[in-house]
Structure formats: structure tokens, C-alpha cells
C-alpha positions as CSV (number, residue, x, y, z in Angstrom):
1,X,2.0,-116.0,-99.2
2,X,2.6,-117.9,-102.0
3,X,6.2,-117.1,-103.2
4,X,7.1,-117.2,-99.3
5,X,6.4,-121.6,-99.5
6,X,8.0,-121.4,-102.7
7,X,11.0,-120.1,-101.4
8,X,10.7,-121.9,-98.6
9,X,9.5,-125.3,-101.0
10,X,13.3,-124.2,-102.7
11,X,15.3,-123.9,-100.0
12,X,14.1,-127.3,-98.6
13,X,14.8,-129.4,-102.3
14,X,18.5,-127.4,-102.5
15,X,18.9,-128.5,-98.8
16,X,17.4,-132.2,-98.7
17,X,19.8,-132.6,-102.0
18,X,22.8,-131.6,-100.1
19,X,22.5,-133.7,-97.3
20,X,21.6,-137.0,-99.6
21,X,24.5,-136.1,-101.5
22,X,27.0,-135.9,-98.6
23,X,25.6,-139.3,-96.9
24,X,28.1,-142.3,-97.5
25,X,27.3,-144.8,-100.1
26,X,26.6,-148.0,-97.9
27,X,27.2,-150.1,-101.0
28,X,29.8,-149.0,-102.0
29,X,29.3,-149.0,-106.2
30,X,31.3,-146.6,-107.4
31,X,34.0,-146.9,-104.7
32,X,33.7,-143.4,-103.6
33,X,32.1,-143.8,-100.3
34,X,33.5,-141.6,-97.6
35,X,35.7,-143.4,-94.9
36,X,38.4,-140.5,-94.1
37,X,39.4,-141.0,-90.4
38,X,39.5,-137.9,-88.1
39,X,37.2,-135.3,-87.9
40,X,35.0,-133.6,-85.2
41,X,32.7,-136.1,-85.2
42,X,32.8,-139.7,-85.6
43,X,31.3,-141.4,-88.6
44,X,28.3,-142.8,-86.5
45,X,27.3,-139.7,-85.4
46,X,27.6,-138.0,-88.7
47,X,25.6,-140.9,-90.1
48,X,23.0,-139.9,-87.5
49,X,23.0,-136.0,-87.8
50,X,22.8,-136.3,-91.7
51,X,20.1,-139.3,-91.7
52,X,17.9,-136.7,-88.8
53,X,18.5,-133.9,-91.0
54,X,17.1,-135.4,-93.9
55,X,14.0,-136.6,-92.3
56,X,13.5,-133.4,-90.9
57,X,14.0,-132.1,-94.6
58,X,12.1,-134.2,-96.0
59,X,8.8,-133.6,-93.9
60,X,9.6,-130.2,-94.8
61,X,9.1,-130.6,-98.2
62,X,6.2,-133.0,-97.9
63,X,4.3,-130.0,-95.8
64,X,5.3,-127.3,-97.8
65,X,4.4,-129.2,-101.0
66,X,0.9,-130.4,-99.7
67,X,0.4,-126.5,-98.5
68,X,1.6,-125.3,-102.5
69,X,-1.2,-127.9,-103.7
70,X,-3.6,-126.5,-101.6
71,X,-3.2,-122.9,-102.2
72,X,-3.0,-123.8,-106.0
73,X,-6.8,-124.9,-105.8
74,X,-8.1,-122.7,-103.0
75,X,-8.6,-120.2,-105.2
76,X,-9.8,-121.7,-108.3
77,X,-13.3,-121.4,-109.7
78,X,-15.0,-124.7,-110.8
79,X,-16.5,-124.3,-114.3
80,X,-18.5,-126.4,-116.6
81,X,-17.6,-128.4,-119.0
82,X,-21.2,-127.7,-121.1
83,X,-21.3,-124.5,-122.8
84,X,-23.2,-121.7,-121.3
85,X,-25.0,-120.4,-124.4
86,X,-28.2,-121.9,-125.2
87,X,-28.6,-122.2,-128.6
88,X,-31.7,-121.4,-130.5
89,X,-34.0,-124.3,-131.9
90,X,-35.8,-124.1,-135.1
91,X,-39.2,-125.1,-135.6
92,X,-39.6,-127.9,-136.7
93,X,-40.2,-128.6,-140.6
94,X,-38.3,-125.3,-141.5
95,X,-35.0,-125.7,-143.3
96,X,-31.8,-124.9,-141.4
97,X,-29.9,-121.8,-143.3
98,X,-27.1,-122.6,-145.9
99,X,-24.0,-122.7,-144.1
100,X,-21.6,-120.9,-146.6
101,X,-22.7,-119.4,-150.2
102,X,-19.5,-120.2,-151.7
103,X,-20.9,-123.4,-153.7
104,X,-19.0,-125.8,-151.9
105,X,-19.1,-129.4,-152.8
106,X,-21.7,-130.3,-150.1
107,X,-24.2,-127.5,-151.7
108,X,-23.9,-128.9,-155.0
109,X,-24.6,-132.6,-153.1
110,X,-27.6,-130.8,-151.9
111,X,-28.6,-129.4,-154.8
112,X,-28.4,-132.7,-156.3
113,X,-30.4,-134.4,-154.0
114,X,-33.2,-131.7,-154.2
115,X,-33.6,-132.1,-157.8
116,X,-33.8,-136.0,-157.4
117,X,-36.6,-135.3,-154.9
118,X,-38.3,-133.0,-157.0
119,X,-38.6,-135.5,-160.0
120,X,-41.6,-138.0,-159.8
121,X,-40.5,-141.8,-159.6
122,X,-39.3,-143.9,-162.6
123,X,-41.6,-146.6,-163.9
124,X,-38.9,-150.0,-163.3
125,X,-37.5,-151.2,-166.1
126,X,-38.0,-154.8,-167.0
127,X,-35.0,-156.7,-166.9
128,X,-32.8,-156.9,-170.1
129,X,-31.3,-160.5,-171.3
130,X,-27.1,-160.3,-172.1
């Protein structure tokens, strides 16, 4: 159902280009607009046919775009943003596990500041004149 809009969605973009690109330039810029005389149908009513046939397009191509939007989300699952694994709480007071055994920098930190803890506090020291 899906790749049938698409081609459809395809179609419609190849086609609305087409017809914007044949439509005379009204201004005229580049100097190029069409103004050939003769032809099976006037210039008004070629203005007319090409200016219906790209609103026509151009609905097109809003419906199929707004049905390719749809059908992109009809399908989709919601999820959640929050993980779905609970994780597992210590008790309380116990220490977490080291995280690596390698002797990192932040276990020697830690080591450092357990030995600090472990050593009973120093008496201050009176303050020494320069």
C-alpha cells in the first residue's frame, strides 16, 4: 500500500514540476517567457489548462503526502524514553563495589582519602611568626 502512494507521491512531484516549468514567466526576468503565436490553443487558455492542472497536482501531492505521513506513524509503537530495567539498590551504609581493579587514578584518590580518614585528627599548630 505503501510503495503504491509513493509511486503515486512520484509521479505527482515529476508531473507538478513539468507543468510549473512549462507556465510562462509573467515577469519576464530572464527574457525567456513564451510568447510564440499559433498553436492549437490560445495563450489564455493554455494559461488556464496549465494553471488547473497544477492545482489539481498540487492537491495531489498535498493528499498523498498527508496519507505517506500517516501511514509512516500508524504503525509505529510508542516507547519510553526511561529505561525498562530496574536497577538494584544497595542497603544503605554498605559500600558500592570497586568499579575497575586496574588501579586507576580515581582508586588511588580513594585510597587516599581512606587513609586520611583512618588517621585521628592533628592537634593545630600554633601559628609561626616570618
Amino acid at each position: 500500500m505503501q510503495t503504491v502512494i509513493i509511486v503515486i507521491h512520484l509521479m505527482l512531484v515529476l508531473g507538478l514540476i513539468g507543468t510549473v516549468l512549462l507556465q510562462k514567466s509573467e515577469g519576464g526576468g530572464l527574457g525567456v517567457g513564451g510568447g510564440g503565436g499559433g498553436g492549437f490553443m490560445s495563450s489564455r487558455g493554455t494559461a488556464n489548462l496549465l494553471t488547473r492542472t497544477t492545482a489539481i497536482m498540487a492537491a495531489g501531492f498535498f493528499v498523498t503526502s498527508l496519507l505517506l505521513g500517516w501511514l509512516a506513524t500508524y504503525n509505529r509503537k510508542p516507547t519510553s524514553i526511561l529505561p525498562t530495567a530496574v536497577p538494584t539498590q544497595q542497603a544503605p551504609g554498605t559500600p558500592a563495589p570497586p568499579v575497575s581493579q586496574g588501579g586507576g587514578i580515581l582508586d588511588s584518590l580513594r585510597q587516599s582519602d581512606q587513609q586520611q580518614q583512618n588517621q585521628p585528627p592533628a592537634a593545630p599548630a600554633p601559628p609561626q611568626s616570618q
